[in-house]
N, C-alpha and C positions, 0 to 999 in steps of 0.2 A: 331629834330622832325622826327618822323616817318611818311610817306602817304601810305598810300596802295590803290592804284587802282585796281576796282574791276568792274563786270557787268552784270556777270551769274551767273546764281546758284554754278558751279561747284567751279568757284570762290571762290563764299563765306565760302562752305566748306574749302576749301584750310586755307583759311583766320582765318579761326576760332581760329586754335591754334597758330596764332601770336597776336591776340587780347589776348589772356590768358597768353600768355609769354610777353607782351609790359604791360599786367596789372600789373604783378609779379614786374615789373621791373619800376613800375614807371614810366613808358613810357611815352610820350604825342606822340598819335597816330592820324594823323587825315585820315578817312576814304573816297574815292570820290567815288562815283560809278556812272557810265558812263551809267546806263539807258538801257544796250543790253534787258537786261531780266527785262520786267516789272510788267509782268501781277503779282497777290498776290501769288499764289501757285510756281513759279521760282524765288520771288527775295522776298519779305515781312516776309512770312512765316517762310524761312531759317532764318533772323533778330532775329523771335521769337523763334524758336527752338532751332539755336546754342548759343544764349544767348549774341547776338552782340548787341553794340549799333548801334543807327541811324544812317547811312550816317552824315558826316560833309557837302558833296556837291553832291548836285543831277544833273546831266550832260543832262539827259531826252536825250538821244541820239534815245531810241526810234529802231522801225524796219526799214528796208531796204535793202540794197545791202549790199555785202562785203565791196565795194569801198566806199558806202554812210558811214556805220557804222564805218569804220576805218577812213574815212576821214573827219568826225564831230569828232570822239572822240579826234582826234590829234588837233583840232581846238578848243575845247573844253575846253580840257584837259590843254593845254599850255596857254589859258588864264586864268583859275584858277592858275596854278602852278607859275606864272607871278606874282600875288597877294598874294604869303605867304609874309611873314614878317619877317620868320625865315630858318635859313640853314636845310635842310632836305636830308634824304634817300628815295628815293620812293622803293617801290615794287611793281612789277607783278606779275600774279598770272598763268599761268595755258597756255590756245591755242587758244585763243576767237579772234574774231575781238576786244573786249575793250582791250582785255592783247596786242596786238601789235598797236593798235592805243596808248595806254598810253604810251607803250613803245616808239616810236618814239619820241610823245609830250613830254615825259619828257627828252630825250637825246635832241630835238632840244634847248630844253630851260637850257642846262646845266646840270641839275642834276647827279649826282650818282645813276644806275638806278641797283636794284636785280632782277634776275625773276628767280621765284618758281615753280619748275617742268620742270625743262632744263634736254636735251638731248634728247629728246625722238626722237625716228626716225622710218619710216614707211618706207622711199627710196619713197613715193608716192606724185609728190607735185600736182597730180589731187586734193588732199585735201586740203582744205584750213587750217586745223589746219596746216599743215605738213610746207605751210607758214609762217602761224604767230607766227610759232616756232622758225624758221632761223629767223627768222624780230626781234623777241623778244629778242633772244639771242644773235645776234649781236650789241644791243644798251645797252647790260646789263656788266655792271661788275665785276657784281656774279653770277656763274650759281648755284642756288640750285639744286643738281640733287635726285632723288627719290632713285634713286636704285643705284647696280654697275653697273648694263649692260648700262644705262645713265651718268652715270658717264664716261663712258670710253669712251661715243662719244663727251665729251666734253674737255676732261682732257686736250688734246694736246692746249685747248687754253691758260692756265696759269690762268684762272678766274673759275674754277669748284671746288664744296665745293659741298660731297659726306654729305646731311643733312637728308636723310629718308623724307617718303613720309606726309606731312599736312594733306591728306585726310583719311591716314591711322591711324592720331593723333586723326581727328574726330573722326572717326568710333570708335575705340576705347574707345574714352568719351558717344559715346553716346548708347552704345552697355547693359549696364545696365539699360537703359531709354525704350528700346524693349518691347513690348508686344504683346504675341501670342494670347491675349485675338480677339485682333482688328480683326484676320479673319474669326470671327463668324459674323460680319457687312459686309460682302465677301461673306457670306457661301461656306467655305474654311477650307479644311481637310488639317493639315501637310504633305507635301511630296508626295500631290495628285495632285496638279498642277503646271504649271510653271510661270515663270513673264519675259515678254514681254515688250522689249521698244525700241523705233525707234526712231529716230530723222534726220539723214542725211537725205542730199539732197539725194545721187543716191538709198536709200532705199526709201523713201516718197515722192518725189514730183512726180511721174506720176503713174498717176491710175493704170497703166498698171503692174508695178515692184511690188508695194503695193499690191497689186491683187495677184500677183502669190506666192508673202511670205504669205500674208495669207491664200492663197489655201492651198499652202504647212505645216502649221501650222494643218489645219484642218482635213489634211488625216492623221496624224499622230494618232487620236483618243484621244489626249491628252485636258486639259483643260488648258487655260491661263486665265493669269489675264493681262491686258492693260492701263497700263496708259499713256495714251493719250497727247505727246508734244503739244502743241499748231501749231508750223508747221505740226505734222501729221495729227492733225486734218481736217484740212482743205482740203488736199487730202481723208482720210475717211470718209469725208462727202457724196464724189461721190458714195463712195460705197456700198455694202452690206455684212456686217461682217459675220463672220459664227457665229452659235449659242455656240460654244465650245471657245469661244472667249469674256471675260468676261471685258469691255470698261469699262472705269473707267476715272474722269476726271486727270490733275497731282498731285502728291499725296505728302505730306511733308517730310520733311527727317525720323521723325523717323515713320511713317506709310509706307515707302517704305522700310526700311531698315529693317521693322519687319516682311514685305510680303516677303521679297527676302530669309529672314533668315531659314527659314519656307519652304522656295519652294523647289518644284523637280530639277530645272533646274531653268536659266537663257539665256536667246535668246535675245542678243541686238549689237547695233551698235556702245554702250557710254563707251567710255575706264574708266571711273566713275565707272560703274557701274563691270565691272569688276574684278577690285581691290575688290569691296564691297563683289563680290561674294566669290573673291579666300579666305577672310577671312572668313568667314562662313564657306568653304568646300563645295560649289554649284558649282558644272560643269558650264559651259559655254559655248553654242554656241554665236559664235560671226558672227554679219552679216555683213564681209567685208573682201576684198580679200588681204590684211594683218593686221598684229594684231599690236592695238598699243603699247601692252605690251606682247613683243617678250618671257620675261622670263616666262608667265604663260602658254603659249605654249608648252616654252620648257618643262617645268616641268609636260605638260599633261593635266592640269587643264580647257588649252580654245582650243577651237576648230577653227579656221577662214573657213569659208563656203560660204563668200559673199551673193549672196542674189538668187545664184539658185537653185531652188528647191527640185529636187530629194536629193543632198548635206545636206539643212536646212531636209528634212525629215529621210534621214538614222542618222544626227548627232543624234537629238532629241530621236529619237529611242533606237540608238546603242553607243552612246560617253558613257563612264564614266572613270573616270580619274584613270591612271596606274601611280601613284606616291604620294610621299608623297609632302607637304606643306609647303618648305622652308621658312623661314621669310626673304621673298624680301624685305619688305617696308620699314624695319626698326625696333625699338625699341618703339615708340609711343612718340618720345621726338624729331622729327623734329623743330618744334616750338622754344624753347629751343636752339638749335642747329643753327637755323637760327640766333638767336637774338643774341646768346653768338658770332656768326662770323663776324656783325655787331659792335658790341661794339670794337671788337679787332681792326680791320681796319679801321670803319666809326665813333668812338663815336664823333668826335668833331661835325658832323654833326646829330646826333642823338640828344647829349643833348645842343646843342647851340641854 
């Protein structure tokens, strides 16, 4: 049997094309999801979009600290995984507090653990992703890596399988499902505005930092579109938007992926969103003072600006990208590539 542990949205993208390669395949797959991301528009929504079945087990782990949300999910996590009946593989997904709290609960309880989206490296462990990467990949062993330049920060451990990017497998599937129709319910000209998205801590949680990105958004004379994380909301509540600043609540995957396709730019903090952009061929300002995906840098495409302002307003202005569009992510057959590595090394515990 297969388990895949899941908790966020970004997650569940990840997730998507091993549910379609584990269907291919006969699979018996069963799904946990760990509760990080509740509300409908981060974790529901994506079920009915990307075309997933329900959760097998709901963990309701719920909001809180770092320390709360990885150390219920491991608690959690390890008593469900206690209760299968059959030999399994679990997999991880991605840099969340659920992907390194599963990762540990299922290393402490035995298992064979993979985790999806290994190597990535920032050198910044003030992030917390930048932890539950090292946490994740040292209880895993198989690192799926996305790309080469992850690939080569993992190779030297003897467990790295170079499988193209999951997210990139979504995107892909659902890139025909788009529709430009949707930003006349916007009132949104192509290539007239940009899409805005925030989420970290040192960009959103004080009024003060939030404040001065979006002063800085506002002098630019440009339009944005906003959809609104539930953590930033909560800090945007304090304040007063500017009026060239178009709030929006979170939006589903294929209505976001049709606003972004469509935009002038891209201004965010989510290494998701990124990728999404580089496929389409949307510049990138990125708000943080390294990038988590070093090669769209290289190649011109993202900008890293952090979150001071004069920087977010000359990038927005003046960035546009001096290179062509390498195929980093891969071939669209991660999924595929994950599952055929599996059967080679792990089938007795796959199909037992």
């Amino acid at each position: 049997m297969l388990v895949s542990i899941v908790g966020t949205r970004p997650n569940l993208i990840k997730l998507a094309p091993i549910v379609r390669a584990a269907r291919k395949d006969n699979l018996e797959h069963h799904i946990i999801h760990t509760g990080q991301h509740y509300d409908y528009e981060l974790s529901q929504v994506f079920f009915e979009e990307l075309e997933l079945p329900p959760p097998d087990t709901y963990l309701k782990v719920g909001s809180g600290s770092d320390g709360y949300q990885i150390g219920e999910t491991i608690h959690r996590v390890t008593k469900t995984l206690q209760r299968l009946k059959k030999p399994a593989f679990i997999l991880v997904y991605g840099d969340t507090n659920a992907t390194a709290g599963a990762a540990l609960g299922a290393r402490k309880c035995g298992f064979k653990v993979g985790h999806i989206e290994s190597g990535i490296r920032t050198g910044d462990y003030l992030f917390p992703e930048e932890i539950n990467r090292v946490i994740s990949e040292t209880c895993s062993d198989v690192l799926f890596a996305p790309t080469k330049s992850t690939y080569e920060n993992v190779r030297s451990t003897g467990r790295a399988v170079l499988s193209g990017d999951c997210m990139f497998d979504t995107l892909l599937w659902a890139e025909p499902r788009l529709d430009q129709k949707l930003l006349s319910e916007f009132d949104l000209t192509p290539r007239e505005y940009c899409l805005v998205t925030m989420h970290r801590g040192m960009n959103v949680d004080k009024p003060s930092i939030l404040r001065r990105i979006l002063k800085a958004l506002e002098d630019t004379g440009e339009h944005f579109l906003f959809p609104v994380h539930p953590r930033t909301k909560k800090t945007l509540e304090k304040l007063q938007v500017p009026s060239s600043i178009q709030v929006t609540p979170p939006l589903g995957y294929f209505a976001f992926l049709s606003l972004m396709k469509y935009s002038k730019k891209v201004i965010t903090d989510s290494g998701g969103a990124q990728k999404e952009a580089y496929a389409f061929g949307i510049p990138s300002v990125i708000l943080l003072h390294v990038p988590v995906w070093q090669e769209l840098v290289e190649v011109g495409w993202n900008l890293p600006v952090s979150n001071e302002p004069d920087k977010i307003r000359q990038a927005i202005l003046e960035f546009w990208p001096r290179g062509k569009r390498p195929p980093i992510f891969g071939d669209g057959r991660a999924g595929d590539k994950i599952l055929q590595t599996l059967h080679q090394e792990y089938d007795k515990l796959l199909s037992g």
